[in-house]
C-alpha positions in Angstrom: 11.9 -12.5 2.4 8.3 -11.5 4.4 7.5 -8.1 5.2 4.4 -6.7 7.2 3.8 -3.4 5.8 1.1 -1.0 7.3 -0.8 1.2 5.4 -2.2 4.3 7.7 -5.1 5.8 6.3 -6.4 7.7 9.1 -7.4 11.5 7.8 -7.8 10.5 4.6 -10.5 10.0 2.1 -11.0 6.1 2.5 -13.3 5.6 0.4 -11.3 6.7 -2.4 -8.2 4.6 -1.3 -10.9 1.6 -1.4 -12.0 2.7 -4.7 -8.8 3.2 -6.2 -8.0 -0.7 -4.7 -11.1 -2.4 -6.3 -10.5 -0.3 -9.7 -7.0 -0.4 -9.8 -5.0 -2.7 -7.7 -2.1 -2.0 -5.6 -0.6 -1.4 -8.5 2.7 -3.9 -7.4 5.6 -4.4 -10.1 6.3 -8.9 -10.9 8.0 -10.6 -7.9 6.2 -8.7 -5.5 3.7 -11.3 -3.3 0.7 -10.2 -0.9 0.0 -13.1 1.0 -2.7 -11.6 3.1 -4.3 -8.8 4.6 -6.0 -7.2 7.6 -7.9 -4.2 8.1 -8.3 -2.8 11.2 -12.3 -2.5 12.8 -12.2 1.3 11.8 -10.6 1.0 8.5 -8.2 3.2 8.9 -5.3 1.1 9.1 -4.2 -2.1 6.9 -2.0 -4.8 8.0 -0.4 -6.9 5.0 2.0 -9.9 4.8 4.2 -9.5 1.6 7.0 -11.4 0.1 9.8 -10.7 -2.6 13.0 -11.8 -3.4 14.0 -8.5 -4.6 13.7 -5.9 -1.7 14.1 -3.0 -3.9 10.9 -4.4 -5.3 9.3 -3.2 -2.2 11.2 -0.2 -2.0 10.1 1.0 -5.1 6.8 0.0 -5.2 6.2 1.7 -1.1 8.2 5.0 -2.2 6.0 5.4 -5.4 4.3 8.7 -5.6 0.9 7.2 -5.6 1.5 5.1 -2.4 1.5 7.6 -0.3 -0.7 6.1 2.8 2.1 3.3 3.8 3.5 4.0 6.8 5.6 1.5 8.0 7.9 -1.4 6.3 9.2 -4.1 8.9 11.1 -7.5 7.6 9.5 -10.5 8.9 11.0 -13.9 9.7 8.6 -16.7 10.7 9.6 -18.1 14.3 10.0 -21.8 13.4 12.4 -20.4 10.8 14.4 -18.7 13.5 14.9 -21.2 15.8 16.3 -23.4 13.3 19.4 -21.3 13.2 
């Protein structure tokens, strides 16, 4: 299943979110896919397309402590998909 999660980083350090990124990762358990990513023109706001077969994947990995910026989860279903049913 796809997901487009948003990560809100307005009023916080970004720099250190971006550092964290480059050092660390997203820090994302196995079975959990990023498949792209946008960042909005004043950084403070990342759009990414995920997949997992395992939606408590997600769940766990967005409710973790140290993911704190995401601020919205929304499944995602690719129109040619849906008008095939």
């Amino acid at each position: 299943m796809l997901f487009i999660v948003i990560e809100d980083f307005r009023g916080r350090d970004r720099k250190e979110i971006y550092r964290r990124f480059r050092d660390r990762g997203r820090l994302m358990p196995d079975g959990l896919r990023l498949h792209h990513s946008w960042i909005s023109a004043d950084m403070g706001r990342c759009f990414i397309l995920m997949e997992t077969d395992d939606v408590t994947l997600l769940q766990r990995w967005s409710s973790n402590g140290r993911i704190w910026w995401i601020s919205r989860l929304f499944p995602w279903q690719q129109t040619r998909t849906w008008w095939k049913d």
